[in-house]
C-alpha atoms as an extended CHARMM CRD file, in Angstrom:
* protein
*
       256  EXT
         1         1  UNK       CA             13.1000000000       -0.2550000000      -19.9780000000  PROA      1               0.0000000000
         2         2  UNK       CA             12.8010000000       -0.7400000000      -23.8910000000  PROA      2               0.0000000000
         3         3  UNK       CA              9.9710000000        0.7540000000      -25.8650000000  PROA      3               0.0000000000
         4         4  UNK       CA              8.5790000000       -2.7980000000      -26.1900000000  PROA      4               0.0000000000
         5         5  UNK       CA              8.3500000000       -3.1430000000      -22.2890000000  PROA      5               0.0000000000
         6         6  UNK       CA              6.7250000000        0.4420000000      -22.3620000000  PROA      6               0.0000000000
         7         7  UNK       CA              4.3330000000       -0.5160000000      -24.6700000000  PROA      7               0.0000000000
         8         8  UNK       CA              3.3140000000       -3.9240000000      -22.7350000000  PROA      8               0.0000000000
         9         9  UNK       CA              3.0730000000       -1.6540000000      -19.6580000000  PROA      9               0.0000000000
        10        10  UNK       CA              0.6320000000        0.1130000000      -21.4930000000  PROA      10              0.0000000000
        11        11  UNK       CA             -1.4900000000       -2.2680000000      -22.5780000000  PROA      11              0.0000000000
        12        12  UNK       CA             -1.6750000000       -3.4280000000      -19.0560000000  PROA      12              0.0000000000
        13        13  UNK       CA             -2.6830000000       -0.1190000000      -17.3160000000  PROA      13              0.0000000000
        14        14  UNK       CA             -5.1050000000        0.3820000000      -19.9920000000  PROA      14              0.0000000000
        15        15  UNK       CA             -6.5870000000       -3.0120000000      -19.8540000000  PROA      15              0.0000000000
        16        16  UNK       CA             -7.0180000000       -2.2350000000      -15.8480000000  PROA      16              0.0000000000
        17        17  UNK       CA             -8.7770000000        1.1280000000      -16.4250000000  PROA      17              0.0000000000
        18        18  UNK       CA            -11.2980000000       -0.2990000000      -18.8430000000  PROA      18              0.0000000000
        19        19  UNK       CA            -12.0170000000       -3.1380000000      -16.4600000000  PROA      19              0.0000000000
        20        20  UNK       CA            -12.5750000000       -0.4370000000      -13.8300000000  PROA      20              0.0000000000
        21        21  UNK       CA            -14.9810000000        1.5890000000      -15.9330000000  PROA      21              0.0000000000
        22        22  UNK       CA            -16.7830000000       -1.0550000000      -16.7500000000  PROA      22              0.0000000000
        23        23  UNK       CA            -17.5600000000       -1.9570000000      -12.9130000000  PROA      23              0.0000000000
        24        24  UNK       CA            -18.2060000000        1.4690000000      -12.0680000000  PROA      24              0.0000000000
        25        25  UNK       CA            -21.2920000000        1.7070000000      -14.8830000000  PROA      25              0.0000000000
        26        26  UNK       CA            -22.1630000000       -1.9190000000      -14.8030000000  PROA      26              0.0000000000
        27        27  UNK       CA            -26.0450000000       -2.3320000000      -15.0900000000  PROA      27              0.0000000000
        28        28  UNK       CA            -26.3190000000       -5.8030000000      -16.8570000000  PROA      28              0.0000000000
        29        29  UNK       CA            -23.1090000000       -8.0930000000      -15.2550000000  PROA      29              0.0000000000
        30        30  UNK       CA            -23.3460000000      -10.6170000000      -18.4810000000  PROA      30              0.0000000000
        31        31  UNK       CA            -23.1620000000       -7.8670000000      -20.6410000000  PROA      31              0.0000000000
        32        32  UNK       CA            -20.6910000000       -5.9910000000      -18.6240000000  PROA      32              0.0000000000
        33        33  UNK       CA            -18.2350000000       -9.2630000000      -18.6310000000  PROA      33              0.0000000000
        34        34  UNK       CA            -18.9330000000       -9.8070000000      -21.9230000000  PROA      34              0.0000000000
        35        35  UNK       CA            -17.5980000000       -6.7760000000      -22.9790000000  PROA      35              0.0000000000
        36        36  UNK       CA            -14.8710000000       -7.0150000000      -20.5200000000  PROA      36              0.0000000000
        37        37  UNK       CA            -13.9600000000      -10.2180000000      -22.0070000000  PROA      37              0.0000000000
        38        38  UNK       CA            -13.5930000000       -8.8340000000      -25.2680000000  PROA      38              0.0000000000
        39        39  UNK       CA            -11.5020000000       -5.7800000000      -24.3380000000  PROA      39              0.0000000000
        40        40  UNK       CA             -8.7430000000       -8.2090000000      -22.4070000000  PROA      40              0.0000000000
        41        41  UNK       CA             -9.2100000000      -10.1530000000      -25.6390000000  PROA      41              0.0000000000
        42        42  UNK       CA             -8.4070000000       -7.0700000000      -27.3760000000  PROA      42              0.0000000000
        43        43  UNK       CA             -5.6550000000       -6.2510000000      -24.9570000000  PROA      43              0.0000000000
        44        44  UNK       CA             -3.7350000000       -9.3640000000      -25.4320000000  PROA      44              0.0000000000
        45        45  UNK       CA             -3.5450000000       -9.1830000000      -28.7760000000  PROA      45              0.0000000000
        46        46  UNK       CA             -1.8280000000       -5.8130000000      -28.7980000000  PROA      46              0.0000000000
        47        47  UNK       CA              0.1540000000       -7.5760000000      -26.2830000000  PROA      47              0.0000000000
        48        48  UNK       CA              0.6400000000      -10.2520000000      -27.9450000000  PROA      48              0.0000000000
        49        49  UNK       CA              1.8790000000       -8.4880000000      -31.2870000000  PROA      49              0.0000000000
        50        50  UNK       CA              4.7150000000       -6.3060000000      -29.0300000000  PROA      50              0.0000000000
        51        51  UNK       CA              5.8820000000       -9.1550000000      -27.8200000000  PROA      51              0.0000000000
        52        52  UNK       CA              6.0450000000      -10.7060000000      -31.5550000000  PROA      52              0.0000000000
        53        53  UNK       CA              7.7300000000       -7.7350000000      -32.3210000000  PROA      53              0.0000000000
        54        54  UNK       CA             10.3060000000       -7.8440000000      -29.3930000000  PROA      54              0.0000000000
        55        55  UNK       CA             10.9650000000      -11.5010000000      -30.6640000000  PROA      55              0.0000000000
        56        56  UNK       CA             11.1820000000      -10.4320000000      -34.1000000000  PROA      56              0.0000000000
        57        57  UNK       CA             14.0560000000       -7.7210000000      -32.6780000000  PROA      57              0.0000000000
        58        58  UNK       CA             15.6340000000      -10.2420000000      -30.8150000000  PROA      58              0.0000000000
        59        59  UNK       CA             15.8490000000      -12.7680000000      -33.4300000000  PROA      59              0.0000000000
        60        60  UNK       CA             17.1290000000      -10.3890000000      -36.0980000000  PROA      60              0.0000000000
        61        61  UNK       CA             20.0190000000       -9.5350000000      -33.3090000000  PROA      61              0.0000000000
        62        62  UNK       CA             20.8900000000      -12.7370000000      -33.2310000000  PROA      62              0.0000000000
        63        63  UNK       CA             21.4200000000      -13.1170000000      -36.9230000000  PROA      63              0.0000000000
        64        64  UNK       CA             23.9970000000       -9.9600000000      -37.2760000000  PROA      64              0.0000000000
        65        65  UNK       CA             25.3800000000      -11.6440000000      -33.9930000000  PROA      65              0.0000000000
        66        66  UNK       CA             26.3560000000      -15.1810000000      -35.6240000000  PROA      66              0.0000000000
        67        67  UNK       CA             27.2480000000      -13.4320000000      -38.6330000000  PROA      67              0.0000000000
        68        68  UNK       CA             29.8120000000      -10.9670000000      -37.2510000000  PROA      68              0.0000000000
        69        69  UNK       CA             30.9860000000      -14.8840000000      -35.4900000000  PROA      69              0.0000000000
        70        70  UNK       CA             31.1920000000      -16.2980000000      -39.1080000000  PROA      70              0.0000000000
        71        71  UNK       CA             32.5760000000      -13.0760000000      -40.3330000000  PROA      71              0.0000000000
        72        72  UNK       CA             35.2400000000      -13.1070000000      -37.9280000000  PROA      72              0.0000000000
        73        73  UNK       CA             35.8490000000      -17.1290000000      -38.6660000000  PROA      73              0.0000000000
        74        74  UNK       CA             36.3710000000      -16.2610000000      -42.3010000000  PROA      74              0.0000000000
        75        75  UNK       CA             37.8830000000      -13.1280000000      -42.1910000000  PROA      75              0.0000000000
        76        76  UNK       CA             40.7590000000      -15.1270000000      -39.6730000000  PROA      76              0.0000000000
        77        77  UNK       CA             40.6060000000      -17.9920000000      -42.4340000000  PROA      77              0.0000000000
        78        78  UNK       CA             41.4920000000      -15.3500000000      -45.1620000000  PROA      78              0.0000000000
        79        79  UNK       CA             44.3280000000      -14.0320000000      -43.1090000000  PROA      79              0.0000000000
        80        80  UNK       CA             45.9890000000      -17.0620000000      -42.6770000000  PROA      80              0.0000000000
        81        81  UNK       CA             45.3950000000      -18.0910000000      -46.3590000000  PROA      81              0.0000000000
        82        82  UNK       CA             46.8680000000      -14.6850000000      -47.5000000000  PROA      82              0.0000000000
        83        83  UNK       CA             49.6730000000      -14.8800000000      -44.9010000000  PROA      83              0.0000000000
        84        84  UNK       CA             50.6850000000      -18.5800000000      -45.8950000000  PROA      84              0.0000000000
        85        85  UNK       CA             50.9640000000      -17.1920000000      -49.6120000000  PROA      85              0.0000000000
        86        86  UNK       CA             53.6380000000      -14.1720000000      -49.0370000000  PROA      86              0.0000000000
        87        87  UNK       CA             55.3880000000      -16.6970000000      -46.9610000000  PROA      87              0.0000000000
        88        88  UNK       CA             55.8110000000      -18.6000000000      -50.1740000000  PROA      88              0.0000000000
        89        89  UNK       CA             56.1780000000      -15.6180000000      -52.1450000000  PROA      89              0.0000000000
        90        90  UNK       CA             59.1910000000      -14.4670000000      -49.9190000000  PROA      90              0.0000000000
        91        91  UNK       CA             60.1090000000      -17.9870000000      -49.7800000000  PROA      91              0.0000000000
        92        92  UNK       CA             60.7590000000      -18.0300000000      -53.8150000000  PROA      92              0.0000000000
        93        93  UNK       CA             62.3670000000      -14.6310000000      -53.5810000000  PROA      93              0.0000000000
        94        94  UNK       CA             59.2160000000      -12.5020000000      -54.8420000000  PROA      94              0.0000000000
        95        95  UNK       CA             59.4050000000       -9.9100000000      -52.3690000000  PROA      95              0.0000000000
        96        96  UNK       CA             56.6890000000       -7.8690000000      -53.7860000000  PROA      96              0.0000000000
        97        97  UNK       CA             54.1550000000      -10.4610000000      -54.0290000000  PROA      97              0.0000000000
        98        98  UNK       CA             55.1860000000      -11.6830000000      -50.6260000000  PROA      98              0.0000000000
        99        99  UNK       CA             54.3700000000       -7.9610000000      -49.0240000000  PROA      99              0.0000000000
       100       100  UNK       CA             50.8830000000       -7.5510000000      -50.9860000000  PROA      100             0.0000000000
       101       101  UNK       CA             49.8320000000      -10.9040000000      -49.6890000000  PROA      101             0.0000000000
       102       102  UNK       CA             50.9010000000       -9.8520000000      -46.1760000000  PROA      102             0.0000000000
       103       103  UNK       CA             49.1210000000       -6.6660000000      -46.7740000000  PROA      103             0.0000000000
       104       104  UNK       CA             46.0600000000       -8.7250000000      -48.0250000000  PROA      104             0.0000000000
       105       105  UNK       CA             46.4120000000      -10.4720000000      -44.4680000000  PROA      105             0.0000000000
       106       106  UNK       CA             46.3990000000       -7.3390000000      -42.2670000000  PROA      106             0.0000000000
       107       107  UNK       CA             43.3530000000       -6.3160000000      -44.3230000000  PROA      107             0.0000000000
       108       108  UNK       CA             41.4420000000       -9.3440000000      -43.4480000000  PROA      108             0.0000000000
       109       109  UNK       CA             42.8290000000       -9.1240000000      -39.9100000000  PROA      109             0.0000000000
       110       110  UNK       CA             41.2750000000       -5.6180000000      -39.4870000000  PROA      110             0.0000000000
       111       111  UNK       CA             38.0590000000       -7.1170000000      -40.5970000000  PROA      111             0.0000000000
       112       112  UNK       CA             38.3220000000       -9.9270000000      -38.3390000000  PROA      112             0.0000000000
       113       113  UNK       CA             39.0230000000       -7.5930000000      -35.3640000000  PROA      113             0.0000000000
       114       114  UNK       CA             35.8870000000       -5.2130000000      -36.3980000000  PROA      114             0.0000000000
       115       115  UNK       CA             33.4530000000       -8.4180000000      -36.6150000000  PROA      115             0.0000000000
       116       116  UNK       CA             34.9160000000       -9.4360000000      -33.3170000000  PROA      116             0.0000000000
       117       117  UNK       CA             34.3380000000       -6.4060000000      -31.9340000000  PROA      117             0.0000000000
       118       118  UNK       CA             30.6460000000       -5.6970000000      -33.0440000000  PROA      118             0.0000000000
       119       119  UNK       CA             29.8990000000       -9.3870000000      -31.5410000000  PROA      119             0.0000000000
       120       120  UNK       CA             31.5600000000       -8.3280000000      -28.3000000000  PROA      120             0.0000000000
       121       121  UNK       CA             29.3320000000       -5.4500000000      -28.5340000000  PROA      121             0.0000000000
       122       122  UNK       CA             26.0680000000       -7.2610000000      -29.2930000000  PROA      122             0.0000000000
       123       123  UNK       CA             26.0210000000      -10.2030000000      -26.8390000000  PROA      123             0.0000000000
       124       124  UNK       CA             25.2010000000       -8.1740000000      -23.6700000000  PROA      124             0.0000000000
       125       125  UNK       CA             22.2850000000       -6.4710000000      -25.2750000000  PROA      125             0.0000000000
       126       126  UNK       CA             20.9090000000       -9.8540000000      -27.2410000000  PROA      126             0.0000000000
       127       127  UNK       CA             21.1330000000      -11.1710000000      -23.3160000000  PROA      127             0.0000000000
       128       128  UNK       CA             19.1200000000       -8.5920000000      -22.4440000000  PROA      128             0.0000000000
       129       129  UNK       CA             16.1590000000       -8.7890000000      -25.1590000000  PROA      129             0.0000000000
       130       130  UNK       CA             16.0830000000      -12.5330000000      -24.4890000000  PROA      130             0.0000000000
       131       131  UNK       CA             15.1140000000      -11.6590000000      -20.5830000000  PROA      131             0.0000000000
       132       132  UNK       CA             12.3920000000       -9.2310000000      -21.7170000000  PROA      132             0.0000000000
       133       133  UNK       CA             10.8690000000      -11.6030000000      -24.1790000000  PROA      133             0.0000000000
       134       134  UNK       CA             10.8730000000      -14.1540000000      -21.3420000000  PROA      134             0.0000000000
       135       135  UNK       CA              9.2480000000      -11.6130000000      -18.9600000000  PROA      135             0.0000000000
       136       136  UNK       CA              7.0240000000      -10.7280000000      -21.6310000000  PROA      136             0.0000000000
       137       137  UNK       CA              5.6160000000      -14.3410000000      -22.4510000000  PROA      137             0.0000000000
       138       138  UNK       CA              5.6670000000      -14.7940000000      -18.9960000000  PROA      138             0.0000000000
       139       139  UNK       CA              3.1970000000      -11.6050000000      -18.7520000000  PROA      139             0.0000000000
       140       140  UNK       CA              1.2930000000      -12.7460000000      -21.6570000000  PROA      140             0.0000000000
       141       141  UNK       CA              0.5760000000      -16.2480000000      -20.3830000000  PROA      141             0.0000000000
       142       142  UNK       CA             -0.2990000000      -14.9790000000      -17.3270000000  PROA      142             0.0000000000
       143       143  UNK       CA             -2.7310000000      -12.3690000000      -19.3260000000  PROA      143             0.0000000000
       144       144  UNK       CA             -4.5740000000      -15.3800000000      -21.3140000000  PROA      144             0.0000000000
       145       145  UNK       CA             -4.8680000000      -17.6230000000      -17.6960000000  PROA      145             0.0000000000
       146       146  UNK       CA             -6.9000000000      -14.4390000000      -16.8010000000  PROA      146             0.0000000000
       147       147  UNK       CA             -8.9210000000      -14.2460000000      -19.6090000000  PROA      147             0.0000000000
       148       148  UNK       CA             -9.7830000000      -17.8760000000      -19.5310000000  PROA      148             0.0000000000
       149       149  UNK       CA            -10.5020000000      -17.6670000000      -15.3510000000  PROA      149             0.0000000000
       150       150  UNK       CA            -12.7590000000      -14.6800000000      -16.3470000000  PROA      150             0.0000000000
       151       151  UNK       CA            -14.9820000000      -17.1490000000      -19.2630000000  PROA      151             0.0000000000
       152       152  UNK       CA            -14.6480000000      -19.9150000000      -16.3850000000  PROA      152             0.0000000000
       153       153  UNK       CA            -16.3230000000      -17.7340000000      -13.8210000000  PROA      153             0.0000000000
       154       154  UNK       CA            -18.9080000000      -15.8760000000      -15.8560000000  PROA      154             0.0000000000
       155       155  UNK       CA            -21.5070000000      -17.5300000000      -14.7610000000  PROA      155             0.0000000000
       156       156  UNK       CA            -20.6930000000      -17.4050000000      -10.8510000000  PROA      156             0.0000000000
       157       157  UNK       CA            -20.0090000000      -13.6690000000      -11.0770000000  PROA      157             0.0000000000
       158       158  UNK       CA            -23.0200000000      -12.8930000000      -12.8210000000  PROA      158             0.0000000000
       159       159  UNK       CA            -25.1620000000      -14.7920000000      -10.1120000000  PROA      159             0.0000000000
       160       160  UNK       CA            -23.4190000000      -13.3890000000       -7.5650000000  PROA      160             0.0000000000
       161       161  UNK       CA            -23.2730000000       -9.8490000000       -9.1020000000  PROA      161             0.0000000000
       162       162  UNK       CA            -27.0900000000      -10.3080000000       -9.3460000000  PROA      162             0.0000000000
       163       163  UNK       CA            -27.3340000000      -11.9260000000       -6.0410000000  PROA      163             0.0000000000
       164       164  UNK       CA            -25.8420000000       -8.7870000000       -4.4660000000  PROA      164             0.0000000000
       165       165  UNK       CA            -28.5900000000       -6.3320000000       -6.6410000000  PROA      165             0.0000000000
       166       166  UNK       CA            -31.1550000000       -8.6940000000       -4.8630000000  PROA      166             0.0000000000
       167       167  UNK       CA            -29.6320000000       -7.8180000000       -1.0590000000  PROA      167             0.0000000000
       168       168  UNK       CA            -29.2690000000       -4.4510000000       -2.3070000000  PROA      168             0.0000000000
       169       169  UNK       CA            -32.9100000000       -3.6280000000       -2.7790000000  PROA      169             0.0000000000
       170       170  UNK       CA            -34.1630000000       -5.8790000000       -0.1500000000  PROA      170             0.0000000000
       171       171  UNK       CA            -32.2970000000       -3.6690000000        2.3710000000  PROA      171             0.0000000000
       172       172  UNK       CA            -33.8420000000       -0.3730000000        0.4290000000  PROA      172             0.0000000000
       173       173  UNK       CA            -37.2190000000       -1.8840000000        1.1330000000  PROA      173             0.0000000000
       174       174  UNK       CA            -36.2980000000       -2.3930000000        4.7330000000  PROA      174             0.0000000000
       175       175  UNK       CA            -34.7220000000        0.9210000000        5.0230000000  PROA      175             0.0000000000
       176       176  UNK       CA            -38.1800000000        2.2330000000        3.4880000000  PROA      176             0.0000000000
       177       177  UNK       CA            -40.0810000000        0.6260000000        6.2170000000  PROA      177             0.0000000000
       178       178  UNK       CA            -37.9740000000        1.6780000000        9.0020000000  PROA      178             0.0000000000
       179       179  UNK       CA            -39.0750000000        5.1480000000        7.9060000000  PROA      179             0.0000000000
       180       180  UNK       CA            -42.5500000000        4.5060000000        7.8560000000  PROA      180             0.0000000000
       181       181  UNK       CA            -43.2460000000        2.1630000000       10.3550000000  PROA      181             0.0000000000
       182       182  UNK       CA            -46.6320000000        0.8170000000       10.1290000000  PROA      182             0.0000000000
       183       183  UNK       CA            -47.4230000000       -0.2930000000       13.5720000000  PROA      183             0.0000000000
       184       184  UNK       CA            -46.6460000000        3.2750000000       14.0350000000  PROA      184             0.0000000000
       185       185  UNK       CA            -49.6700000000        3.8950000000       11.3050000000  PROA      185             0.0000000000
       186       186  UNK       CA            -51.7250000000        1.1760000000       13.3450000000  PROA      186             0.0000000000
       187       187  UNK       CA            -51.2400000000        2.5770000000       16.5870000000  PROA      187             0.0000000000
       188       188  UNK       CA            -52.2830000000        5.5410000000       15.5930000000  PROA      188             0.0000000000
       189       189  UNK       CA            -55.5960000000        4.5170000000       13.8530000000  PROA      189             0.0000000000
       190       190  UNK       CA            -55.7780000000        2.3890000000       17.3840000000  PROA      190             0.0000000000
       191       191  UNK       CA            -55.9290000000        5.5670000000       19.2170000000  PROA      191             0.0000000000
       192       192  UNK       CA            -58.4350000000        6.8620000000       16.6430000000  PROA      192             0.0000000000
       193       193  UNK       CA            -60.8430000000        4.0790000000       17.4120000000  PROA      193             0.0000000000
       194       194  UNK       CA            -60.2340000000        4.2530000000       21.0100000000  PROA      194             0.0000000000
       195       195  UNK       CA            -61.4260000000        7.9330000000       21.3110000000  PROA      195             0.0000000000
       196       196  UNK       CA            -64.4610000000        7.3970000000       19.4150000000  PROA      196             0.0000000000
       197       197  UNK       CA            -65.1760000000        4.6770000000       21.7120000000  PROA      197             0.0000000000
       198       198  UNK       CA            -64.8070000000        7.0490000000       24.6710000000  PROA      198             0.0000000000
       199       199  UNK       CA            -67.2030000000        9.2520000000       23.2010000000  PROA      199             0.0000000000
       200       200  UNK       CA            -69.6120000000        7.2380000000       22.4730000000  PROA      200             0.0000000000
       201       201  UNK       CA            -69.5140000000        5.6730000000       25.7660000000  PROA      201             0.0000000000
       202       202  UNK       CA            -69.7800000000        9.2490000000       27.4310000000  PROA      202             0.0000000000
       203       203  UNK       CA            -72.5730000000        9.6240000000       24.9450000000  PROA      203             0.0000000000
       204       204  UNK       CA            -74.4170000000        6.6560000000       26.5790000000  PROA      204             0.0000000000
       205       205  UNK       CA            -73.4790000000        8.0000000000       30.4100000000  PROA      205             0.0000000000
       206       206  UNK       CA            -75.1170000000       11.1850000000       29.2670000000  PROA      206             0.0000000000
       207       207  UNK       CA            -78.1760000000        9.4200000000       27.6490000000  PROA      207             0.0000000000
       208       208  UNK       CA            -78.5400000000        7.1340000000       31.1750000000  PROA      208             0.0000000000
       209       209  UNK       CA            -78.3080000000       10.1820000000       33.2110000000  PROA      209             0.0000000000
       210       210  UNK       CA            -81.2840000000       12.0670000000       31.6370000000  PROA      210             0.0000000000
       211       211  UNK       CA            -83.4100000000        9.3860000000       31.5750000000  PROA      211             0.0000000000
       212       212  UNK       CA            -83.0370000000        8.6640000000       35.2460000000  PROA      212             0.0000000000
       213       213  UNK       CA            -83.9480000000       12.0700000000       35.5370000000  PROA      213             0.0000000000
       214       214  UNK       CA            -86.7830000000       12.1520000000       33.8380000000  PROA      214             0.0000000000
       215       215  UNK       CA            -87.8750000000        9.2480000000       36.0090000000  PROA      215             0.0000000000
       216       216  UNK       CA            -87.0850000000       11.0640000000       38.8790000000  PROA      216             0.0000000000
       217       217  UNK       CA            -88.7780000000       14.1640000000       38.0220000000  PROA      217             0.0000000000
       218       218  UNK       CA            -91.3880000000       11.4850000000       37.2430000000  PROA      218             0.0000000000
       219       219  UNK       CA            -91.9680000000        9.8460000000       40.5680000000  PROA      219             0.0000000000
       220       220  UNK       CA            -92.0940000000       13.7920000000       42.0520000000  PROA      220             0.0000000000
       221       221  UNK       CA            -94.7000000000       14.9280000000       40.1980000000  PROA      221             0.0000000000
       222       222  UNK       CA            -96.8190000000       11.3960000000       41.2430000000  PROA      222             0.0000000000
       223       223  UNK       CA            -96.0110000000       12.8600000000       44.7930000000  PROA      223             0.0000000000
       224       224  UNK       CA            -97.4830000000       16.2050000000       44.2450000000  PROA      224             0.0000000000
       225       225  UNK       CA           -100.3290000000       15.2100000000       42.8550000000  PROA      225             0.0000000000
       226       226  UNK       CA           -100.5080000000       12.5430000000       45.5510000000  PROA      226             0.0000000000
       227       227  UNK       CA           -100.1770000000       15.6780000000       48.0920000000  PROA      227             0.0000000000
       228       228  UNK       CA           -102.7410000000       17.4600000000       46.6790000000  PROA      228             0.0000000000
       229       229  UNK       CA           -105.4710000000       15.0060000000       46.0940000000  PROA      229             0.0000000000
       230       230  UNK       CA           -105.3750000000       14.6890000000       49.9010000000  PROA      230             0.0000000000
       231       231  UNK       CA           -105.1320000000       18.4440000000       50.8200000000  PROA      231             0.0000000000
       232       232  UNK       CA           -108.1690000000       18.4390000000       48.3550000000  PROA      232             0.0000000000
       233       233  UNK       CA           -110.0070000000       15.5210000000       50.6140000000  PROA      233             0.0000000000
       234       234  UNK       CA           -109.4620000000       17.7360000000       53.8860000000  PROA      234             0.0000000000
       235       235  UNK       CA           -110.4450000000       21.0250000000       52.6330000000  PROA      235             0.0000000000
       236       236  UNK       CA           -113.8230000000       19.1400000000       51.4580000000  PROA      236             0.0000000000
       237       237  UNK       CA           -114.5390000000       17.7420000000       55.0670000000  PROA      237             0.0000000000
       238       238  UNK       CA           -113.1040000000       14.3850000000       54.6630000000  PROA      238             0.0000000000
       239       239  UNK       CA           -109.9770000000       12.3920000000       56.1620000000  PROA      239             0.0000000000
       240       240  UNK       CA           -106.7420000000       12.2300000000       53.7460000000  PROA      240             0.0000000000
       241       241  UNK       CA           -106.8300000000        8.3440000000       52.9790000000  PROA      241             0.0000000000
       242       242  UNK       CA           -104.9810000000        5.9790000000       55.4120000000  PROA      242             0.0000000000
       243       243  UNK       CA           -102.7910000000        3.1310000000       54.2150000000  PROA      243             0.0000000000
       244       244  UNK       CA           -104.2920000000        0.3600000000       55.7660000000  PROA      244             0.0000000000
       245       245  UNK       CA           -101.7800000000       -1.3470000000       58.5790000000  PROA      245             0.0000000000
       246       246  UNK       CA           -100.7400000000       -4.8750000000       57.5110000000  PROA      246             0.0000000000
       247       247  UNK       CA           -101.9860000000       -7.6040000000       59.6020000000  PROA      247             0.0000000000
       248       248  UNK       CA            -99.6840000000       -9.5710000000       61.5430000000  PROA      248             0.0000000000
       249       249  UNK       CA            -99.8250000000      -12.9450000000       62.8880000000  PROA      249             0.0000000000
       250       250  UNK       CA            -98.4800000000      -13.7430000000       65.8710000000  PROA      250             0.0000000000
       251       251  UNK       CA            -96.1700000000      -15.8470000000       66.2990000000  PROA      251             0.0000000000
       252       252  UNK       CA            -97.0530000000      -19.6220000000       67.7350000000  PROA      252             0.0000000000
       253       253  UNK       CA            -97.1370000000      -20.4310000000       71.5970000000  PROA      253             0.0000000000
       254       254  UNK       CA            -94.3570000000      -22.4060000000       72.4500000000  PROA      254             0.0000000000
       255       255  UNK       CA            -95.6950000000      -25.3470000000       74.8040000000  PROA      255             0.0000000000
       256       256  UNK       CA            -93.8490000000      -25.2880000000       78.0220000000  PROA      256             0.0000000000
């Protein structure tokens, strides 16, 4: 993994551990995605300048890569050029030109060779920066199709976020009034009533009772005095007073 992937990787799990923070402690949702808007906003633009950077790298690899090609082109051009020339040198009989012309031509062989070489060298590693970059634009696009799904659905997430609150306290409330039930309250005040009712009702039994009583003891005492108004008569020579028998009528001869 280059640093440039490390990085990106970075900016990823950080961007996922603001987004849960912000969940955790969110109080107002359009604030809270508001602000988590602007941190992925912030987050892919880090992202977006390592990858810029990674480019950059890859770019700049390419360059010393088609100029070690062109190197070795014109370092192969030179040799040929310098070879060609001691050919003519030995050609004319000018043995010593002809040998530092040939020595000119290993020279730009060697150079040739080295260029060849460091191109060799480079192309598996430019292969491999051009897959990251791809990975990481492919990471990137698939960053800003997030951010612009998150602005899309603001509005639904907030309602719903808020919708949710609402449920929230509405079971609270019920959960309140599961633990104090007020039928329970009413029966209770029901039973209240009910007892004083008794009582008053026994209160009105009791009342009946001594009035019928007194009544009674009423109706005695008429007796007694009844009793001795006539034991009075008797003692004074008189008869105790008769009730006088009702008359009857017969009843009416049936004719035979």
């Amino acid at each position: 993994m280059t640093e440039k992937q490390s990085i990106f990787g970075r900016i990823a799990q950080l961007t996922r551990a603001n987004v849960n923070a912000l969940l955790d402690q969110a109080e107002d949702p359009a604030k809270m995605i508001d602000q988590l808007v602007r941190d992925y906003t912030n987050s892919i633009a880090d992202a977006e300048q390592a990858v810029a950077q990674t480019i950059g790298n890859l770019r700049l690899a390419e360059q010393d890569y088609n100029e070690d090609v062109t190197a070795s082109r014109d370092w192969g051009t030179k040799a040929l050029a310098a070879s060609s020339r001691a050919d003519q040198y030995r050609a004319a009989g000018d043995g010593p030109n002809a040998d530092k012309f040939d020595a000119l031509a290993k020279v730009a062989l060697g150079k040739q060779i080295t260029a060849e070489r460091e191109a060799r060298e480079a192309e598996p590693l430019i292969a491999s920066q051009r897959e990251t970059v791809e990975k990481l634009k492919v990471g990137l696009t698939a960053m800003k199709e997030k951010l612009g799904q998150v602005k899309s659905r603001r509005d639904t997430l907030v309602a719903r976020q808020r919708s949710a609150q609402a449920q929230q306290k509405v079971q609270q409330a019920i959960g309140s009034i599961n633990v104090l039930d007020p039928t329970s309250e009413l029966s209770r005040f029901e039973d209240k009533v009910r007892r004083e009712e008794a009582l008053a009702q026994g209160q009105a039994e009791i009342a009946a009772s001594s009035l019928d009583a007194q009544f009674a003891e009423l109706e005695a005492s008429g007796e007694q005095i009844e009793v001795e108004a006539r034991l009075a008569a008797l003692k004074s020579g008189g008869s105790a007073p008769q009730i006088a028998p009702t008359a009857v009528t017969p009843p009416a001869q049936i004719e035979a």
